[in-house]
Every structure is written in C-alpha cells, then in structure tokens.
Residue, then its C-alpha position, 0 to 999 in steps of 0.5 A: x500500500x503507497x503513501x504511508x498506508x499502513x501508518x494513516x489505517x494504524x493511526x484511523x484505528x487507534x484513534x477509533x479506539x480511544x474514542x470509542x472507549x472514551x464514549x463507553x461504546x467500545x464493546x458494542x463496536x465490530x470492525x471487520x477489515x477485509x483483506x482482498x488478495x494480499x500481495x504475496x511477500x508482504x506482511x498480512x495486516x494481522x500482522x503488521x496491525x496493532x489491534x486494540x483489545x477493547x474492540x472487536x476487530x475480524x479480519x477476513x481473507x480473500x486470497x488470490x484463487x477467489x480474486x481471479x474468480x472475480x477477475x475472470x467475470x470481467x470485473x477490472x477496468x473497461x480499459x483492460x487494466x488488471x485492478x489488483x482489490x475490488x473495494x466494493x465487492x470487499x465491502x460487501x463481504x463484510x457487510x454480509x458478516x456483520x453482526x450489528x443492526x447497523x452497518x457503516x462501510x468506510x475506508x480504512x485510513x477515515x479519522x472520525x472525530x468526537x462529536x460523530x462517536x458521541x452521536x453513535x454513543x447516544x443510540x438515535x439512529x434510526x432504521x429508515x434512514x441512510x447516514x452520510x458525511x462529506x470527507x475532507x484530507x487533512x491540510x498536512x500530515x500529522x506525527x502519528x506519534x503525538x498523542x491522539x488528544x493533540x492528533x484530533x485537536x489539530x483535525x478539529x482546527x483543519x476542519x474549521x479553516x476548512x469550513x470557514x473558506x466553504x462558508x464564504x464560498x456557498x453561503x446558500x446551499x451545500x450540495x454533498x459532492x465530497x466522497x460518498x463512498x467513503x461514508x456510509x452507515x445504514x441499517x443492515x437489511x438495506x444491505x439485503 
C-alpha cells in the first residue's frame, strides 16, 4: 500500500479506539477489515496491525484463487487494466458478516472525530434512514506519534479553516459532492 498506508489505517484505528472507549461504546463496536488478495511477500495486516483489545476487530481473507474468480467475470477496468482489490465487492463481504443492526462501510485510513462517536454513543439512529458525511484530507500530515488528544485537536482546527473558506464560498446551499463512498452507515437489511 503507497503513501504511508499502513501508518494513516494504524493511526484511523487507534484513534477509533480511544474514542470509542472514551464514549463507553467500545464493546458494542465490530470492525471487520477485509483483506482482498494480499500481495504475496508482504506482511498480512494481522500482522503488521496493532489491534486494540477493547474492540472487536475480524479480519477476513480473500486470497488470490477467489480474486481471479472475480477477475475472470470481467470485473477490472473497461480499459483492460488488471485492478489488483475490488473495494466494493470487499465491502460487501463484510457487510454480509456483520453482526450489528447497523452497518457503516468506510475506508480504512477515515479519522472520525468526537462529536460523530458521541452521536453513535447516544443510540438515535434510526432504521429508515441512510447516514452520510462529506470527507475532507487533512491540510498536512500529522506525527502519528503525538498523542491522539493533540492528533484530533489539530483535525478539529483543519476542519474549521476548512469550513470557514466553504462558508464564504456557498453561503446558500451545500450540495454533498465530497466522497460518498467513503461514508456510509445504514441499517443492515438495506444491505439485503
């Protein structure tokens, strides 16, 4: 995986983490991560992943001969580029084994902040309705070593500079254009 992967996923879960605990829903949290055809020679994420043992964390394989079943129904690119992980079809094999009322397919390296685990730790979701949230990249990368408290009060001063230009651009209406895949939570039988 580029660009320091492994380190922004590793970062995503341990502030997840903390977070989780810090809102008293720590136990009722599931995460099942999919790995879609490891690359041979490399470290497997159960191994290169420091799993917190206050959450549920299942990591499901999906090796290479079930990945060249998938390809061989004519899943890669239209233009004959060899897609090495089908994102979308790894959700789905997750969300098939999840155990929860809910379900949120997101990426792996996604920071959630405070206020939106505080709202999970009120239980007001509702079961007809879809969840989403816009997705921003960070202005600048953070030390994965600073303390997580310090991590997400710079993630919080990110998001309002971010916030106050969107402001001064659409003070009428905002229209979501901003990764919708990358947050998604609904209900479980939306899924079915």
């Amino acid at each position: 995986y580029a660009n320091g992967f492994m380190g922004r996923f590793q970062n995503s879960l341990s502030i997840l983490s903390y977070l989780t605990k810090e809102s008293g829903i720590d136990k009722e949290l599931e995460i099942i991560i999919v790995e879609w055809n490891p690359i041979a020679g490399k470290k497997k994420l159960k191994e290169d992943l420091i799993l917190h043992k206050n959450i549920d964390v299942r990591i499901i394989e999906v090796p290479n001969d079930i990945h060249k079943k998938v390809r061989a129904t004519k899943y890669d690119a239209p233009n004959g580029e060899t897609i090495p992980f089908y994102e979308f079809i790894g959700k789905n094999v997750a969300v098939r084994r999840a155990n929860s009322d809910f379900v949120l397919t997101t990426n792996p390296d996604i920071i959630f902040n405070k206020s939106l685990i505080k709202y999970f730790a009120k239980k007001e979701l509702s079961k007809d309705n879809f969840y989403r949230i816009d997705r921003d990249n960070l202005l600048h990368n953070v030390d994965s070593s600073m303390s997580i408290e310090k991590q997400l009060i710079l993630f919080d001063k990110d998001l309002d500079k971010k916030l106050q230009a969107k402001n001064q651009i659409c003070r009428k209406r905002y229209v979501h254009t901003k990764a919708s895949g990358d947050f998604l939570l609904s209900p479980k039988w939306a899924f079915e």
